[in-house]
Every structure is written in C-alpha cells, then in structure tokens.
TIKE-542850 format. One record per residue (C-alpha): residue number from 1; residue in three letters; y, x, z. Coordinates in nm, 2 decimals. Layout:
<nodes>
NODE    i   aa       Y       X       Z
NODE  NUM  ALA       Y       X       Z
...
</nodes>
This chain:
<nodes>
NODE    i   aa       Y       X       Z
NODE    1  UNK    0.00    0.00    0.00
NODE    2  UNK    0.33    0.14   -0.11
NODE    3  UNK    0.63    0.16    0.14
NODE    4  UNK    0.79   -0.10   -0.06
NODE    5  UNK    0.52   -0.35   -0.04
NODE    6  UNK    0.50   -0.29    0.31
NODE    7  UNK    0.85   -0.34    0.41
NODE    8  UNK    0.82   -0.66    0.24
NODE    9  UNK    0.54   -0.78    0.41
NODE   10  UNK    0.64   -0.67    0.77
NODE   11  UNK    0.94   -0.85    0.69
NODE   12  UNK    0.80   -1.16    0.60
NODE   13  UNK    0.57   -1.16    0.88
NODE   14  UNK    0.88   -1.15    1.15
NODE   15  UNK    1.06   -1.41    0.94
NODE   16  UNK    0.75   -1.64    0.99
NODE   17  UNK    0.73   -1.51    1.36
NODE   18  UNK    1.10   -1.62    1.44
NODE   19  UNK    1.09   -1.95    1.26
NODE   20  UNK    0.85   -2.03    1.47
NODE   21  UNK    0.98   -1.96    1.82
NODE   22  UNK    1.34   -1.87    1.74
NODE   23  UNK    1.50   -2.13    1.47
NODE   24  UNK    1.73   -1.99    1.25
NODE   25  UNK    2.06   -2.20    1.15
NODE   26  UNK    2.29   -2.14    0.81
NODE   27  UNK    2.55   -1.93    0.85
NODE   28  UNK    2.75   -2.23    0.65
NODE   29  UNK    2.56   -2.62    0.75
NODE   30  UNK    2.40   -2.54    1.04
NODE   31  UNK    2.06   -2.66    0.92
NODE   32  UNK    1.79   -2.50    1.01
NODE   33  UNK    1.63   -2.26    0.76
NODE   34  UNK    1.28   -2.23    0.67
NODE   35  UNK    1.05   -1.93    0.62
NODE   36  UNK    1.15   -1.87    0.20
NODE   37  UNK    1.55   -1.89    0.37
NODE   38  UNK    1.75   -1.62    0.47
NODE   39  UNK    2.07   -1.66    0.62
NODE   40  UNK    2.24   -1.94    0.38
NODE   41  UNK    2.04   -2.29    0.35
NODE   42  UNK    1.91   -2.32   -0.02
NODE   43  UNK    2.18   -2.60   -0.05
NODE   44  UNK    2.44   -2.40    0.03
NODE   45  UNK    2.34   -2.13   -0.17
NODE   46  UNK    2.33   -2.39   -0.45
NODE   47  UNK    2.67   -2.50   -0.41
NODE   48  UNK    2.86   -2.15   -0.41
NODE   49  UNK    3.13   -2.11   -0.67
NODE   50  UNK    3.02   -1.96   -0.98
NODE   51  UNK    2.67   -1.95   -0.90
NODE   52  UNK    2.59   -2.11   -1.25
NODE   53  UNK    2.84   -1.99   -1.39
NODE   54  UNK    2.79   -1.75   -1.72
NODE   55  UNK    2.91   -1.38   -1.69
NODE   56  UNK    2.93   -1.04   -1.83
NODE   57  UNK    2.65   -0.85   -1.75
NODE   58  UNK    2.87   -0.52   -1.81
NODE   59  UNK    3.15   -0.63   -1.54
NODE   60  UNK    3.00   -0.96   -1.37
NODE   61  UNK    3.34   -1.19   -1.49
NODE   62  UNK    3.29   -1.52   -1.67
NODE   63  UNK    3.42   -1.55   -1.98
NODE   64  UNK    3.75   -1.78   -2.02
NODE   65  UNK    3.62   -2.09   -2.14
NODE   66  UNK    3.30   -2.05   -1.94
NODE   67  UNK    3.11   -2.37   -1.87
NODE   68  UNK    2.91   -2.40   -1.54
NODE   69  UNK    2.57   -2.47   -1.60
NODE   70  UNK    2.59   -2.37   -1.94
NODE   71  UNK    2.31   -2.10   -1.83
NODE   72  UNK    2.05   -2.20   -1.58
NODE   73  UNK    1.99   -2.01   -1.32
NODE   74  UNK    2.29   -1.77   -1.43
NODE   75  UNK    2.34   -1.49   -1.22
NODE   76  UNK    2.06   -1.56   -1.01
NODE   77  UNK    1.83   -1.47   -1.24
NODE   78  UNK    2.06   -1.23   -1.40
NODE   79  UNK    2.07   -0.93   -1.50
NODE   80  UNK    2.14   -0.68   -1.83
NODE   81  UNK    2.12   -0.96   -2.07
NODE   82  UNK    1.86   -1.23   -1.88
NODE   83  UNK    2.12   -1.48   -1.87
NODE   84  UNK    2.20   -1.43   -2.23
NODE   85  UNK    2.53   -1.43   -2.17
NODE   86  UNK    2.69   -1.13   -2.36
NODE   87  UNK    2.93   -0.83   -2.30
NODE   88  UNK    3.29   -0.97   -2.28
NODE   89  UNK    3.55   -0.83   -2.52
NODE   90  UNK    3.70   -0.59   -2.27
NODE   91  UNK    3.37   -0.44   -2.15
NODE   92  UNK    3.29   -0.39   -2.52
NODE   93  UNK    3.62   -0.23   -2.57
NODE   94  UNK    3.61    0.02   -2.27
NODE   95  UNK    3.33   -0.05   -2.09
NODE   96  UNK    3.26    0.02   -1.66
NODE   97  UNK    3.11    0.33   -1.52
NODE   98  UNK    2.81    0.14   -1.42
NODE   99  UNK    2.55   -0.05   -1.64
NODE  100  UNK    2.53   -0.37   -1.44
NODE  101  UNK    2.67   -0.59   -1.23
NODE  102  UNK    2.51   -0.88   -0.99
NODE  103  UNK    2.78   -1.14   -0.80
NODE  104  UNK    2.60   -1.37   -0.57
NODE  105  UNK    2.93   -1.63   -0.62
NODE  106  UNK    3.29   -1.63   -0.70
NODE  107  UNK    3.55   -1.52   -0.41
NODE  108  UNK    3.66   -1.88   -0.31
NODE  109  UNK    3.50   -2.11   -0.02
NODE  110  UNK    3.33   -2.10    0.14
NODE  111  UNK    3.18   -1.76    0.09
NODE  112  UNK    3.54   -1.60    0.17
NODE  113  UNK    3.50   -1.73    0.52
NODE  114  UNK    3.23   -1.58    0.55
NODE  115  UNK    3.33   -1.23    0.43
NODE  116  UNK    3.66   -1.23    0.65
NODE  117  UNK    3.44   -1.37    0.95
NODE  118  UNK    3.21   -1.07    0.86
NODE  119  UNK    3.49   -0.79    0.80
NODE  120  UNK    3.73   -0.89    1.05
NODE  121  UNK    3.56   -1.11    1.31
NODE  122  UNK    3.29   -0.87    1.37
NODE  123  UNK    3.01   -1.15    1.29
NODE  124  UNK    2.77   -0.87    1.20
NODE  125  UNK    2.52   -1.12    1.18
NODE  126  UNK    2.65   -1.23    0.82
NODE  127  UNK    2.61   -0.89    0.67
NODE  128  UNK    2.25   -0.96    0.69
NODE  129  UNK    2.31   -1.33    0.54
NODE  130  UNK    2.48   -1.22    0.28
NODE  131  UNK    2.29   -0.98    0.23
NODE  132  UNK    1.97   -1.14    0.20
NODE  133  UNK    2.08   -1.39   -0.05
NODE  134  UNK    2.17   -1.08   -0.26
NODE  135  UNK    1.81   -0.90   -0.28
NODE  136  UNK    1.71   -1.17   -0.51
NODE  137  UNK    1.97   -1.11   -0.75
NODE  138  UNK    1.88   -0.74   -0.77
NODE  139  UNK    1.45   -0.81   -0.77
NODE  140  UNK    1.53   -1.03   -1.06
NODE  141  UNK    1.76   -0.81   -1.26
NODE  142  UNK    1.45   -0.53   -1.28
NODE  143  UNK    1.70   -0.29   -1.22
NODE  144  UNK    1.46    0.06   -1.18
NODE  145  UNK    1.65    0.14   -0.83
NODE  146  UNK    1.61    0.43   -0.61
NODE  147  UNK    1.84    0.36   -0.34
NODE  148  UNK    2.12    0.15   -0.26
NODE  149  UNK    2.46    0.30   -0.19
NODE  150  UNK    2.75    0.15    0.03
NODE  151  UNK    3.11    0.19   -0.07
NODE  152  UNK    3.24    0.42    0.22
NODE  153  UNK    3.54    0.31    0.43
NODE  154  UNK    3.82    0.63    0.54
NODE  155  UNK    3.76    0.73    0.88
NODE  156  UNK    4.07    0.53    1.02
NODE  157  UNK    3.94    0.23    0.86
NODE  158  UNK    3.62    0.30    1.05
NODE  159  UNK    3.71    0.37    1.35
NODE  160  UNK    3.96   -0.01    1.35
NODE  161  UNK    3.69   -0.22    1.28
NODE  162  UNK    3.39   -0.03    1.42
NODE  163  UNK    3.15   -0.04    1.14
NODE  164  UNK    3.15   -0.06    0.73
NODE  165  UNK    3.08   -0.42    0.59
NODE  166  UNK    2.91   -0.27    0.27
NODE  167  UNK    2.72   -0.02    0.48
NODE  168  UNK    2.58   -0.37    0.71
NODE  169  UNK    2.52   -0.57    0.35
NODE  170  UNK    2.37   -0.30    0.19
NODE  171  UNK    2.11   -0.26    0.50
NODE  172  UNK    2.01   -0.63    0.49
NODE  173  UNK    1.92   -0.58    0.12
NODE  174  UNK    1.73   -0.29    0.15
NODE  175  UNK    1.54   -0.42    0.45
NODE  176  UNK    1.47   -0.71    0.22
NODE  177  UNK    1.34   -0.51   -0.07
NODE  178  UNK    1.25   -0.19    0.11
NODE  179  UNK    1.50   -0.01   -0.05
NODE  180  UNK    1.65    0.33    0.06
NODE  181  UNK    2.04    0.29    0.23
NODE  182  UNK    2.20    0.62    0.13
NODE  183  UNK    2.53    0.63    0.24
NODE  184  UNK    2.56    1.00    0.29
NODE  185  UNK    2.54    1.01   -0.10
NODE  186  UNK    2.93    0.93   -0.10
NODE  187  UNK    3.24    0.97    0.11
NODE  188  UNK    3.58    0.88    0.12
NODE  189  UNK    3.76    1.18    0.06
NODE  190  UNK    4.15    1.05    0.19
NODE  191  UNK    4.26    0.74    0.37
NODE  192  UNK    4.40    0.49    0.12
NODE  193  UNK    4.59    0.14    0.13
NODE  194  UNK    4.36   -0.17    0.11
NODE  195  UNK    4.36   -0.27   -0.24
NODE  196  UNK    4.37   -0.67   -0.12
NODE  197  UNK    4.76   -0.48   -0.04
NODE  198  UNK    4.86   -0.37   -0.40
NODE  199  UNK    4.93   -0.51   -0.73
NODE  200  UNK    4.62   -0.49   -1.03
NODE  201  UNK    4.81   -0.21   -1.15
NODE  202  UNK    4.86    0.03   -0.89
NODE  203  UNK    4.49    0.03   -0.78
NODE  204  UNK    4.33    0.22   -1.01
NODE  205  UNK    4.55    0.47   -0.92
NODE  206  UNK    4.53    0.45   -0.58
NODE  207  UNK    4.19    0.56   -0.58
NODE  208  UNK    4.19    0.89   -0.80
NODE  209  UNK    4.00    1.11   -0.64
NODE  210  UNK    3.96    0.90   -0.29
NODE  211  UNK    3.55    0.93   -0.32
NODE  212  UNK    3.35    1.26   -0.35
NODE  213  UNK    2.97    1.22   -0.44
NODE  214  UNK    2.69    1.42   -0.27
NODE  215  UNK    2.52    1.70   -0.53
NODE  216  UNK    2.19    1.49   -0.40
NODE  217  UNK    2.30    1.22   -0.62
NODE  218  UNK    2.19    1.39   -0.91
NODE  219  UNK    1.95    1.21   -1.14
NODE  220  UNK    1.89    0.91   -0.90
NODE  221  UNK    1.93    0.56   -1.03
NODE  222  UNK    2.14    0.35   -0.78
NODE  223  UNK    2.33    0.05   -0.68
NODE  224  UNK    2.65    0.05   -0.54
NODE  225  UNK    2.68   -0.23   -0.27
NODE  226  UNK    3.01   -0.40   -0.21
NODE  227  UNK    3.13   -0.70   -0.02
NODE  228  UNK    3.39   -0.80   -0.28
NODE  229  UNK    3.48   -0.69   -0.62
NODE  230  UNK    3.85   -0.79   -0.77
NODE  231  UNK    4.01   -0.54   -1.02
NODE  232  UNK    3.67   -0.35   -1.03
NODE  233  UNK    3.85   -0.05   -0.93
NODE  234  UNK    3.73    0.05   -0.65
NODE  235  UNK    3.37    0.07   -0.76
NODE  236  UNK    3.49    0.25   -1.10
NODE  237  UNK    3.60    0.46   -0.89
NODE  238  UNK    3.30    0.52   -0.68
NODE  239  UNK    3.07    0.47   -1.03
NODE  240  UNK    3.30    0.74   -1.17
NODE  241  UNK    3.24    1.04   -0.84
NODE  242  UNK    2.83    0.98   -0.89
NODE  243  UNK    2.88    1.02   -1.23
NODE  244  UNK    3.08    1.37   -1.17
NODE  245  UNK    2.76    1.45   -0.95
NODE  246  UNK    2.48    1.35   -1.27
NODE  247  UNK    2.36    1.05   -1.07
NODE  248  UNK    2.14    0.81   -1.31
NODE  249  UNK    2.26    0.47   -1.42
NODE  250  UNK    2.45    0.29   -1.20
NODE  251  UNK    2.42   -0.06   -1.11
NODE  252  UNK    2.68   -0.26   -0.89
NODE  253  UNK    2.61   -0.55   -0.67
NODE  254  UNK    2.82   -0.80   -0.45
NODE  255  UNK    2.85   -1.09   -0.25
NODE  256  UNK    3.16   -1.16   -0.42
NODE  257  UNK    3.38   -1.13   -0.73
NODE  258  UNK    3.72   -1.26   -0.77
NODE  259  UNK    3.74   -1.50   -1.09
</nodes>
C-alpha cells in the first residue's frame, strides 16, 4: 500500500469514527454532515457562486458572457480542458506562469465569510473546510502532483495573525489526498502591502522580487495553494520564483477567485 492510499484510508476511517460519536455541522447551514462530507454540506457546496460556472483553465476566470450551468459539473470536475471550456483570449495572448488553475467558487457569499472568519477571526477550523472541499477539484483535474506549496506570508504578517491561511488550507488538502505540504520550498523575501490595499495596476509591481524559491524546487511538479486569487499576481509571482529555480509545471489552486 502506497503512502498515498494509506493516508486516504486512515482518513476515511477517523471521518467515519467521528461521525459516529462526534457529529460534525457545516461551517455555512449548520446541518449535520455525513461520512462523503467535509466541512461544507453538499448543499451548500452546491450553491457557491460560480461553481457551474465555465472558466479558463489557463487563469480560472469565466469568460464574459458565461452562462451558469452551461458546463456540468464545471470546475468541479475541472481541470486542463475537462470542462471544455477553452483558453480565454488573454491567457492565449500572454499566458500565466502556471499551467492550471482550480477555483472552488467565486469570491462573493458566502464563501467570503468564511475566508475573513478564517484569515482574521482565527477560525482555523475553516482552513480545513475549505480545504477539504478543494481536494476534489485537484483529484479530478489528474494534475501529476508532487507536493502542494502554500503562498508564504512576510514575517510581520505572521507574527499579526499567528499563522498562514494558505499554509492551514494547503494542510487540509494534502491530508485529504496525502499530498506533501512543502512550504520551505518558497519564502517571502521582503514585507509587502496587502494587495486587497492597491489598485490592479500597482500589484504586479508590488511583488517583483518579494518571493525567492528553494533550489529543492527543481524538477518537482506542484501546486500553489492560495486562499483567494484577484489580479492573479500574487501567484504569477510565486509561479514566476519556482520557475527561476526549474521547478516542473505549476498548477494553482484556490478557494476563491474574484470574478
């Protein structure tokens, strides 16, 4: 039995173990989930914004114009092409440093209370919601992963809140999936302003050169874990320091991507 395979069955087995003596509520309803639910009621899950929704597969945005529905399953089944949704025109134009990217809804309610709650109310609990209704999206994609990587948080940043929200999500997937958590493969090389704090087009440049990628990187094929994408520049940026250190493919995968 591989390590994988393992972690995935020793999860399942304490899932069933707590259903049964300690009941587990959605982070969102309330209701009480069963032994195939993690964190977020199907329902719920269901009924997050965007989640049949089209999107680029390059950059994880839905096309103007985009119907809901007009893809079943969309991004929860999706991944490099499953959907059949194709390459928008500006990933075809100048494509992302990554090959893939998985959004488990659109940033809007509920799931941004959830992600504050998380990032600024310390409800650590809801990394490992969120993160388990993520897995899925990267076991269905196929994506050949050899570990998952956190966007790191500057020291300062760290030391405020007491712990990285990416870092948290990232460790619920992997204990999902039985995935490697690499963190020390990149670090935040200076302290920047939040991008939530600048306009689109001072971002980018606010992060040239904030990440540095470990030489360990090399030749590994990862995902970067975030808790919300907007511009996309913050994991270009990270996307852009593994590829400086020869790091395979790149996938990118988070709860949430602003439409």
């Amino acid at each position: 039995m591989d390590r994988r395979h393992f972690a995935r069955l020793a999860s399942s087995t304490w899932r069933s173990f707590a259903d049964r003596w300690l009941p587990r509520g959605c982070a969102l309803c309330d209701a009480t989930l069963g032994s195939n639910e993690d964190g977020l009621c199907s329902p719920c899950v269901d009924a997050l914004p965007g989640r049949s929704t089209p999107r680029c597969p390059r950059c994880g945005l839905a096309p103007r114009g985009a119907i809901p529905g007009a893809i079943p399953g969309a991004i929860s089944d999706a991944a490099a092409g499953q959907t059949g949704a194709p390459q928008c025109a500006a990933c075809r134009h100048a494509p992302p440093p990554f090959e893939l990217t998985l959004v488990l809804a659109d940033y809007a309610a509920p799931i941004d209370r959830l992600v504050h709650a998380l990032k600024f109310g310390g409800e650590l609990a809801l990394a490992g919601a969120l993160g388990a209704r993520m897995a899925p999206l990267l076991e269905a994609s196929g994506w050949p992963a050899d570990a998952l990587v956190p966007v790191p948080l500057g020291a300062e940043r760290i030391a405020t809140r007491g712990f990285n929200q990416s870092m948290a999500i990232a460790q619920g997937i992997g204990r999902r999936l039985g995935l490697p958590v690499r963190g020390g493969l990149l670090a935040r090389t200076r302290e920047t302003p939040a991008q939530s704090t600048l306009a689109l087009a001072e971002r980018r440049g606010n992060l040239t050169d904030a990440f540095r990628a470990s030489p360990a990187a090399a030749g590994l094929r990862l995902v970067l874990v975030d808790d919300v994408m907007t511009s996309g520049s913050t994991l270009e940026a990270a996307a852009a320091a593994l590829g400086t250190a020869a790091a395979g493919p790149l996938a990118a995968l988070v709860a949430a991507r602003t439409p």
